[in-house]
N, C-alpha and C positions, 0 to 999 in steps of 0.2 A: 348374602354378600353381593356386591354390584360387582358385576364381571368387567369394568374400566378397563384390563388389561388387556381382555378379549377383544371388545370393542375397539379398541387404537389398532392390537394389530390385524383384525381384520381390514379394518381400513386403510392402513400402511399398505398391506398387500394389496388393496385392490389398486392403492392408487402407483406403485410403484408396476405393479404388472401393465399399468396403462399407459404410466408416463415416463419409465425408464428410457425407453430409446431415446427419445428426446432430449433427456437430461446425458445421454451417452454423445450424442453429436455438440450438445455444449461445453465438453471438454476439448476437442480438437483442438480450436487456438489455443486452448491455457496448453495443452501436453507439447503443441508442437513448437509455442514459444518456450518452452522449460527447458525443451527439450535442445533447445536450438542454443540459451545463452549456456545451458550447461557443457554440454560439447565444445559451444567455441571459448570457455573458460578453461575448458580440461586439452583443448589443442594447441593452447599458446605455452610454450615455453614459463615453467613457473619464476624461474629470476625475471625475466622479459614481461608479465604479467605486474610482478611486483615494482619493477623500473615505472611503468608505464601510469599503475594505479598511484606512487608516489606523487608522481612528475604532476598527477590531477589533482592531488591534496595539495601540493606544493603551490600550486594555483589559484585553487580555492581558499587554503586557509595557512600557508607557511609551510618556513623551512621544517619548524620544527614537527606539527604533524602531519607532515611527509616523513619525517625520520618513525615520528609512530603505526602510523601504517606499514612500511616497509617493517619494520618488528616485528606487527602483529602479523605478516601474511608468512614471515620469514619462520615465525615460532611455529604455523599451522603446518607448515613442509614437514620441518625439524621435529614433530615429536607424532609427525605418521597421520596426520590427520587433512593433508592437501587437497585430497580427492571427499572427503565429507565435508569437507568446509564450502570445496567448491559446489557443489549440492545444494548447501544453504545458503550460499548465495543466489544459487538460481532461484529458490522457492520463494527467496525475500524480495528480489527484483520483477518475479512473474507476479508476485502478490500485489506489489506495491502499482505496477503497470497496469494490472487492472483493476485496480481500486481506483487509480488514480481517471480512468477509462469511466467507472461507473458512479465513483463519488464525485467528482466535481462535476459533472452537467445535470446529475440531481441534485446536489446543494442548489446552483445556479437557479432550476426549475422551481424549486420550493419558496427561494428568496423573491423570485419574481410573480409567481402565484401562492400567494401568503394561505387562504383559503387549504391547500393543500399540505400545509406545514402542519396545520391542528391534524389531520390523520399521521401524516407520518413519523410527527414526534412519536406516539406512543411505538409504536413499530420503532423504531430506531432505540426507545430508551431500554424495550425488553430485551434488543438484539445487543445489548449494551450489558446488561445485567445477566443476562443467561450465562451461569460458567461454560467456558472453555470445553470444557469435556460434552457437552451436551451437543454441539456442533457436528461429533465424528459422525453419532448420530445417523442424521439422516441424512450424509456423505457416506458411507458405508453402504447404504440402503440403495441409492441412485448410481451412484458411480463407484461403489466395488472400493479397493484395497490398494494402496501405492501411495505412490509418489504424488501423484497427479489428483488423486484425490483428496493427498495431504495440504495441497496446494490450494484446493478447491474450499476446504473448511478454512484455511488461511487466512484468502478474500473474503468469506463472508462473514469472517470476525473481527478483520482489522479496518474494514470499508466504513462501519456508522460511525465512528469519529469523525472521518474527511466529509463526511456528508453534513455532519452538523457544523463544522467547522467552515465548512466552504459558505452553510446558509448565515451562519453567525459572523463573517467578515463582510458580506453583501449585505446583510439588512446593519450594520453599524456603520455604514458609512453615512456622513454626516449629510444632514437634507440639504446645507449651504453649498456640497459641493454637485450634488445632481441638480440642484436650482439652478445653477452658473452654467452645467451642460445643458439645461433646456434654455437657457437665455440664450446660447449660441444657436438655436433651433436642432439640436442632434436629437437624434431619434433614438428609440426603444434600444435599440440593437447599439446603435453607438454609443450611447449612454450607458450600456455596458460595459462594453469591451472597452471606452477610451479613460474613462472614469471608476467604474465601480471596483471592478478586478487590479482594475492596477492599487487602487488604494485595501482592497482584499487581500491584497497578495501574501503578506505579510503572516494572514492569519489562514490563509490557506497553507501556507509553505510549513505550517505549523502542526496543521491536521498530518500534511504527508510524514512529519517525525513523527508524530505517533504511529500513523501507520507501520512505519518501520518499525516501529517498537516492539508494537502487538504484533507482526508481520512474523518477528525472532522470537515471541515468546510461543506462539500458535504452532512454528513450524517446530517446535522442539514436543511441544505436547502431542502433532499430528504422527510423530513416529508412532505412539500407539496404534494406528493404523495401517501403518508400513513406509510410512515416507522415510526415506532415506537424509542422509546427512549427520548435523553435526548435536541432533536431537537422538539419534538412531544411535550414537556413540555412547548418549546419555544415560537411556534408555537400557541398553545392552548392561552397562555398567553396574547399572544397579537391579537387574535380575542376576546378574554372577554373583554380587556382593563384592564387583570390583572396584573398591574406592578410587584408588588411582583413574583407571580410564574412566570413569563415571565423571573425576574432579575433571580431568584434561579434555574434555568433550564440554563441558558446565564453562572452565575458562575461556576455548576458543570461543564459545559463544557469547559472552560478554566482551571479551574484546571485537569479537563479532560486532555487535549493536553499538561498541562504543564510536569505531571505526563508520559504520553506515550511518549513522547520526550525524559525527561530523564531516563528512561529505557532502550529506544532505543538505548544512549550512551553509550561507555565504556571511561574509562582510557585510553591516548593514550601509548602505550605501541612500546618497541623498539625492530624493527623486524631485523634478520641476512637480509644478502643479498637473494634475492629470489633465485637467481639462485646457490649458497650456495648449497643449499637441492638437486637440482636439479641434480647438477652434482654427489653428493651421489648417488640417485637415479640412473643415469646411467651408476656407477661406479659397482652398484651393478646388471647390466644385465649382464647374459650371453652372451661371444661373438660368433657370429652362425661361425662358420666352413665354412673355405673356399672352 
């Protein structure tokens, strides 16, 4: 019989005995930002919180859901579940922060060095198809048991969306409108940022919903490794065989997603030509002397 088993985890071992510190010191900013929105969601005043979060919906997208927000944060008080909710809020906001950190300047890289897209597709489509559970893995292994590690398998399952999405809104932008940016002489660099991204944006802003998505579906599944929240309620629920709290943990978190979905929206709103601004922009350089 081939000893496969053997072999992994010898190797596991060896390579964690070598390279766990390191993977220990790459938690810091995710524990300390977690840590940071979660405290100051749990020190503000919960009516004062939900006033506040309204007033941003009501901005973003209406009266009316502002009046659903304010419900849903109103129902997570009212049936004891405030303090896990606010939990999974941090784990979905630290998640989505640095995804958003590590997928969009690699989508970016990949759309502009194409060459490099044929490797990291296949990387990307396995990191895509691996179930869920396979993640805790080798988060378990490097960085141990929690919150912070639930956090950690989060990022690294909700990121190859925005990655592929940020390259697939950069390379579909039309060749008519990067022609017109280099007819105005912009360079590499402005030809991005004044042109590509802004006609991207659309399908970036798109990746970040999903991110969210998978953001709320990961942090319910990473209670199996001790991450707290409103996954840890679910969790609980159903090694007791308690339907009720099992259901009332499974709702907040659906209104959960439904709530950070549409926040995450705006109005679609009608943009000038990108390269418009652009050519302002270049109109207003100095010309250098011949």
């Amino acid at each position: 019989m081939l000893p496969l088993d053997v072999w992994i985890q010898d190797w596991v071992d060896a390579f964690v005995g070598a390279w766990r510190p390191f993977f220990q010191m790459l938690r810091l900013p995710i524990e300390q930002l977690l840590t940071g929105i979660n405290q100051g969601l749990l020190a503000v005043p919960p009516l004062l919180l939900i006033a506040v979060l309204a007033a941003l919906a009501a901005w973003r997208r209406g009266a009316a859901f502002a009046a659903f927000i304010g419900l849903t944060l109103f129902l997570m008080g009212w049936v004891g579940l405030w303090r896990e909710s606010m939990t999974s809020i941090s784990i979905v906001a630290t998640t989505v922060t640095f995804a958003a950190l590590i997928g969009v300047p690699i989508g970016i890289l990949l759309a502009e060095y194409r060459p490099a897209w044929r490797i990291a597709k296949p990387v990307l489509d396995v990191m895509q198809t691996t179930p869920s559970f396979v993640y805790l893995v080798p988060v378990v292994m490097l960085f141990g048991i929690g919150t912070v590690p639930g956090a950690i398998a989060t990022i690294m399952f909700a990121t190859p969306p925005l990655i592929k999405l940020t390259y697939l809104g950069l390379v579909q932008v039309s060749p008519e409108s990067s022609e017109a940016g280099n007819a105005f002489g912009a360079t590499r660099l402005q030809l991005l940022v004044h042109v590509k991204l802004p006609l991207a944006l659309d399908t970036i802003r798109a990746g970040i919903n999903q991110t969210i998505m998978l953001a709320i579906v990961m942090s319910s599944i990473a209670a199996m490794i001790g991450a707290e929240g409103l996954g840890l309620t679910v969790l609980r629920g159903i090694a007791r065989l308690d339907v009720g709290m099992a259901a009332t943990g499974g709702l907040c978190l659906v209104l959960l997603a439904l709530a950070t979905d549409g926040l995450a929206q705006s109005a679609p709103r009608r943009r000038a030509r990108p390269w418009a601004g652009l050519y302002a922009r270049l109109q207003r350089q100095p010309v250098a002397a011949a």
